[in-house]
C-alpha positions in Angstrom: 7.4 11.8 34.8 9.0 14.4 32.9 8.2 17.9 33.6 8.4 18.7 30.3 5.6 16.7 29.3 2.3 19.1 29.2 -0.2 17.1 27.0 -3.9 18.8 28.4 -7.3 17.8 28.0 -9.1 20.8 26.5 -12.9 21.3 25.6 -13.3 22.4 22.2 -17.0 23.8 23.5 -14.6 26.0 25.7 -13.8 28.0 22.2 -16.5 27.1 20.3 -19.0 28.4 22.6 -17.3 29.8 25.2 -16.9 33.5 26.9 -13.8 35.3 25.3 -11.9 34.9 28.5 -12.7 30.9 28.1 -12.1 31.6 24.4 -8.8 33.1 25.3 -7.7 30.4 27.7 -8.4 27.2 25.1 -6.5 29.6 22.6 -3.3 30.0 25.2 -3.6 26.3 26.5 -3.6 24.5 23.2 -0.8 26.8 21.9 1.5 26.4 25.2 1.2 22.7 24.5 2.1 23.2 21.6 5.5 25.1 22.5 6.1 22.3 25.1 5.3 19.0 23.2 3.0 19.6 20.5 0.2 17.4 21.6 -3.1 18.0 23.2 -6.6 15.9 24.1 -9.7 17.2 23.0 -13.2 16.5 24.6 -15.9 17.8 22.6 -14.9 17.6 19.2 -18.0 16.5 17.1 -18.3 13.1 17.1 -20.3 10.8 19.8 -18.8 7.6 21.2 -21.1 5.7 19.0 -20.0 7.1 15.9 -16.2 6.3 16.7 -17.2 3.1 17.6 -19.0 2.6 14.7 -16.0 3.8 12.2 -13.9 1.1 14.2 -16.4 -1.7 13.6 -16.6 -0.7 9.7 -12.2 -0.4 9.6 -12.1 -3.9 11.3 -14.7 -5.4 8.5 -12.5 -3.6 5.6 -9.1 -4.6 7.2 -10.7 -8.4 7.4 -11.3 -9.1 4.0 -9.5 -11.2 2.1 -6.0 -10.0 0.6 -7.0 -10.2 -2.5 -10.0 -8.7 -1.8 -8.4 -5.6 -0.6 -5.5 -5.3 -3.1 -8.2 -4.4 -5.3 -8.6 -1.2 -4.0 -4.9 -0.4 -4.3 -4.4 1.7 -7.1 -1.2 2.1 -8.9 0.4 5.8 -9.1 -1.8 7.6 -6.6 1.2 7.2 -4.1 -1.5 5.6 -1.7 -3.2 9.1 -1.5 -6.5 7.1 -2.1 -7.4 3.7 -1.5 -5.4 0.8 0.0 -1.9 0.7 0.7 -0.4 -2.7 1.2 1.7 -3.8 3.8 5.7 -3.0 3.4 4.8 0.0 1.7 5.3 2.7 3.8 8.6 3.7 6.2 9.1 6.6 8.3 11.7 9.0 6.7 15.0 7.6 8.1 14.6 4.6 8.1 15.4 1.4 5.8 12.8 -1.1 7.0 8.9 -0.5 6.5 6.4 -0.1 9.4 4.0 -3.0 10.3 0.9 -1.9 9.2 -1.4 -1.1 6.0 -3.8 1.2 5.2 -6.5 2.8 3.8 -6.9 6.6 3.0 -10.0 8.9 1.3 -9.8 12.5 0.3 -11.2 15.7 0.0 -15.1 15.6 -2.0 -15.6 19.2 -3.6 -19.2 19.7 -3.5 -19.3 23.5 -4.5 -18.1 23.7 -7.9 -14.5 25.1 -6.9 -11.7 24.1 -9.4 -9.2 22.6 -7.4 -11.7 19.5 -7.9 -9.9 18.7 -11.0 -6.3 18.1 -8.8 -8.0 15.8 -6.0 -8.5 11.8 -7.3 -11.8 10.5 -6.5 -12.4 8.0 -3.7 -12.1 4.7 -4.3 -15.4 3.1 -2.7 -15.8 -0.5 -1.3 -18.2 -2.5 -3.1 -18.5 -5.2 0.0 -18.9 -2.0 2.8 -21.8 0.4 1.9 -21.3 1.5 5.7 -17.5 1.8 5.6 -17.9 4.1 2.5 -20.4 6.3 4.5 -19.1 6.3 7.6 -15.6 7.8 6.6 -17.2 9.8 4.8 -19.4 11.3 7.8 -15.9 11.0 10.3 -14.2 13.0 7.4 -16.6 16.0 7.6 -16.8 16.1 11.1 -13.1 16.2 12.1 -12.3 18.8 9.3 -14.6 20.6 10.6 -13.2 20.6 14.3 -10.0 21.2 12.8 -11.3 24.4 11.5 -12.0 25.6 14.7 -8.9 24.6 16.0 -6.8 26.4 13.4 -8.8 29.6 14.5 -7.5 29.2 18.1 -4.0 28.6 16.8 -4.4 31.8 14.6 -5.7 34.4 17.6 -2.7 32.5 19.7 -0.4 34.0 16.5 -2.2 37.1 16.3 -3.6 36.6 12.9 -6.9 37.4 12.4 -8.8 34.4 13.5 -9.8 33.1 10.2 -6.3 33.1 8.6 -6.5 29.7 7.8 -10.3 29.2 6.9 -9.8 29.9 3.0 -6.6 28.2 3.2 -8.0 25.0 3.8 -11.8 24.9 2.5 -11.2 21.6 -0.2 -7.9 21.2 1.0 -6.2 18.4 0.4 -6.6 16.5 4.1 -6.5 12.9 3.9 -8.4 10.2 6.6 -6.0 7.4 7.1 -7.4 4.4 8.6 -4.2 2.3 9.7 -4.3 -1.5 10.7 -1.5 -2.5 12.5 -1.5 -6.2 12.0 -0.7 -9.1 14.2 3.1 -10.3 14.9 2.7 -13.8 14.7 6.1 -14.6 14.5 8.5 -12.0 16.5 11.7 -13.7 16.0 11.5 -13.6 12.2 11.1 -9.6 12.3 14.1 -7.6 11.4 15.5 -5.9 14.9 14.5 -2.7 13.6 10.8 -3.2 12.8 8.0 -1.2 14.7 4.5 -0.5 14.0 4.9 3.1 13.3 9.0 4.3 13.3 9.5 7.5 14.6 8.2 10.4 12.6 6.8 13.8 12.5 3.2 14.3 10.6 3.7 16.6 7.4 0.7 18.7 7.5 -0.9 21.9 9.4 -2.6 19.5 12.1 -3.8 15.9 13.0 -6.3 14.7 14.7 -6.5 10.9 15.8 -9.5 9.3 17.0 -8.6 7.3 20.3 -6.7 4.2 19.1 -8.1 0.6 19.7 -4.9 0.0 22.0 -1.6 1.6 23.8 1.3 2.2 21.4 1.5 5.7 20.8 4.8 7.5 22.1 6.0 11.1 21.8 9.9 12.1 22.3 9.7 14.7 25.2 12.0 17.6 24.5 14.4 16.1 27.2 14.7 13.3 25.1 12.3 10.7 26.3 9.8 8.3 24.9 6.3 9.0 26.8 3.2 7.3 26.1 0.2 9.5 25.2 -3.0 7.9 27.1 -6.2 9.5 25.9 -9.8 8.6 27.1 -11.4 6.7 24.6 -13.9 9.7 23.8 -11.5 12.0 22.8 -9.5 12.9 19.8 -6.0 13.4 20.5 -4.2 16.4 18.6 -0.7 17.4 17.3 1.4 19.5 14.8 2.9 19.3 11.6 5.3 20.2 10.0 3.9 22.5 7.9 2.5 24.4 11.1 6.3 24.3 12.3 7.3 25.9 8.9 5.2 28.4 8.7 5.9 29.4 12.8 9.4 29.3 12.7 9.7 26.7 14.8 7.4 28.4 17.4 4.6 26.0 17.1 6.4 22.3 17.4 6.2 19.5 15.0 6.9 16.6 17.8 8.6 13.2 17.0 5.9 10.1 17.7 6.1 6.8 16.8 3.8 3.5 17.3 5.8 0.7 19.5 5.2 -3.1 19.5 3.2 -4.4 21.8 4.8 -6.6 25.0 5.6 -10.3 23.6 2.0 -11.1 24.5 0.5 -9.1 23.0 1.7 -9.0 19.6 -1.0 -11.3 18.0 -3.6 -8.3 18.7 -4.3 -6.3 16.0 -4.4 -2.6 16.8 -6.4 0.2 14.5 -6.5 3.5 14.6 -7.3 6.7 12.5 -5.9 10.0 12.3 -6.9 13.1 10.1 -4.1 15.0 8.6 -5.6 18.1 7.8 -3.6 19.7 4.8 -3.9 23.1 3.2 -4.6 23.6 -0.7 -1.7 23.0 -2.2 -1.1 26.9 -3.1 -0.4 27.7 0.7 2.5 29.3 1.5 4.6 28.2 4.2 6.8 31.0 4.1 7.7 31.5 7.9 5.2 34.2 9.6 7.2 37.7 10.1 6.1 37.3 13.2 8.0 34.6 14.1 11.3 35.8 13.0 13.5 37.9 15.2 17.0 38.8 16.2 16.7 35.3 18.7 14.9 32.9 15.8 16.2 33.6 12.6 14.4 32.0 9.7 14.7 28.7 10.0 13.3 27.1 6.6 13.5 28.0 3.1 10.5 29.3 1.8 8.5 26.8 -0.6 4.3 25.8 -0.9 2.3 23.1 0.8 2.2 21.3 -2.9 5.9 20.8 -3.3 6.8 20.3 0.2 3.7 17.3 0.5 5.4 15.9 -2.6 9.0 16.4 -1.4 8.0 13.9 2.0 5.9 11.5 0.2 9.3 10.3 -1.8 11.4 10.3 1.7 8.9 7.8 2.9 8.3 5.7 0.5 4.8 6.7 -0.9 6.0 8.0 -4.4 9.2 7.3 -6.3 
């Protein structure tokens, strides 16, 4: 194994409830992972076992409907920001050939009367899954809330005052994406070139993915190798986007991931799994911190806001034209 390859297990009770020194130390240990290869587990996030499980059940009853069941909840010129998204639809930036999957994503709810209302769509709701409806809906709350309190260790680590990013993303624009990676019935007739997820990087602040049903996740080590991020099932596994890169300079690391097929026989399985890309309003600047330019790291990235830059990736992958 690499020894570049530093993905801890942290307890988010460690900075929720912790002493400051215990503060401190989740603060420095999620942010050196974050130098090293911008992933870390996380026990102690919000959600009980039974609750993940439970989202999983519900994602497996939406993902089994009937085709035409689902492709009515695909809904033309949203750029799959609500709603289904077909399979073919979606490719990681570089790439020609579309991943192997489809999904389903649901939005920010603005409950307190705060304008930005008017730019968020509404969620699309299943008619046939009262409990899918609900249960993303309670999954979405919870994780955006342990995001918050990540983002505050992630500030202190930056010396910004620890609720830096609070107002920046109350009613932000996160999105919940529940992904089904489908069966491979027939290998030979995929182009050479198709995977399950191509290698990408994640375009907002943070994500935070709920333990997938099975192995597939890999992240390029900064040596330059593919290594395969194992969480337990229990935990919620955590990584940083590019907007987090933007706005450190580079200091913070966006890392490279992808989702590989599964060995020959295994390729009939389906596999699931659902991360939460927590996104800022779409005023936020991403100007790089002055803090994280110097005579060593000049600014790397031109200045420009979470809106444009959202829209500017959603066309390099497919999403909008």
């Amino acid at each position: 194994m690499s020894a570049e390859v530093n993905i801890p297990r942290l307890d988010l009770h460690d900075y929720t409830k912790g002493s400051a020194e215990q503060r401190k130390q989740f603060s420095d240990a999620i942010c050196k992972a974050f130098n090293d290869t911008g992933f870390v587990t996380i026990a102690n996030h919000g959600m009980t076992r039974e609750l993940m499980d439970e989202l999983y059940a519900e994602v497996k009853r939406f993902f089994g409907l009937a085709e035409e069941q689902k492709l009515k909840y695909e809904v033309p010129g949203l750029a799959g920001q609500r709603g289904y998204t077909s399979k073919g639809r979606e490719k990681a930036k570089d790439s020609k050939t579309p991943d192997l999957k489809e999904f389903w994503q649901s939005g920010q709810v603005v409950t307190d009367g705060d304008a930005i209302k008017s730019e968020y769509p509404d969620n699309v709701m299943v008619e046939e899954l009262p409990g899918f409806n609900n249960i993303t809906r309670e999954v979405y709350q919870r994780l955006e809330e342990a995001g918050k309190h990540l983002l505050r260790a992630i500030a202190v680590y930056l010396n910004l005052p620890e609720n830096y990013f609070d107002e920046k993303v109350h009613n932000g624009n996160s999105i919940l994406r529940a992904i089904h990676y489908f069966p491979i019935v027939d290998p030979d007739s995929l182009p050479a070139d198709a995977v399950r997820a191509g290698a990408h990087e994640d375009i907002n602040l943070i994500t935070l993915l709920i333990g997938a049903s099975a192995d597939g996740l890999e992240v390029l080590t900064r040596d330059g190798n593919w290594f395969a991020v194992k969480a337990n099932a229990e935990d919620i596994v955590v990584n940083v986007g590019d907007m987090l890169q933007r706005l450190t300079n580079n200091k913070l690391k966006s890392t490279t991931h992808r989702v590989v097929n599964p060995p020959r026989e295994l390729m009939k399985n389906s596999r699931y799994s659902v991360p939460f890309f927590l996104h800022p309003k779409s005023t936020m600047d991403l100007t790089a911190l002055d803090s994280c330019i110097d005579a060593q790291t000049p600014k790397a990235y031109t200045d420009i806001t979470a809106g444009e830059y959202l829209d500017e990736r959603l066309r390099e992958i497919g999403l909008k034209m």
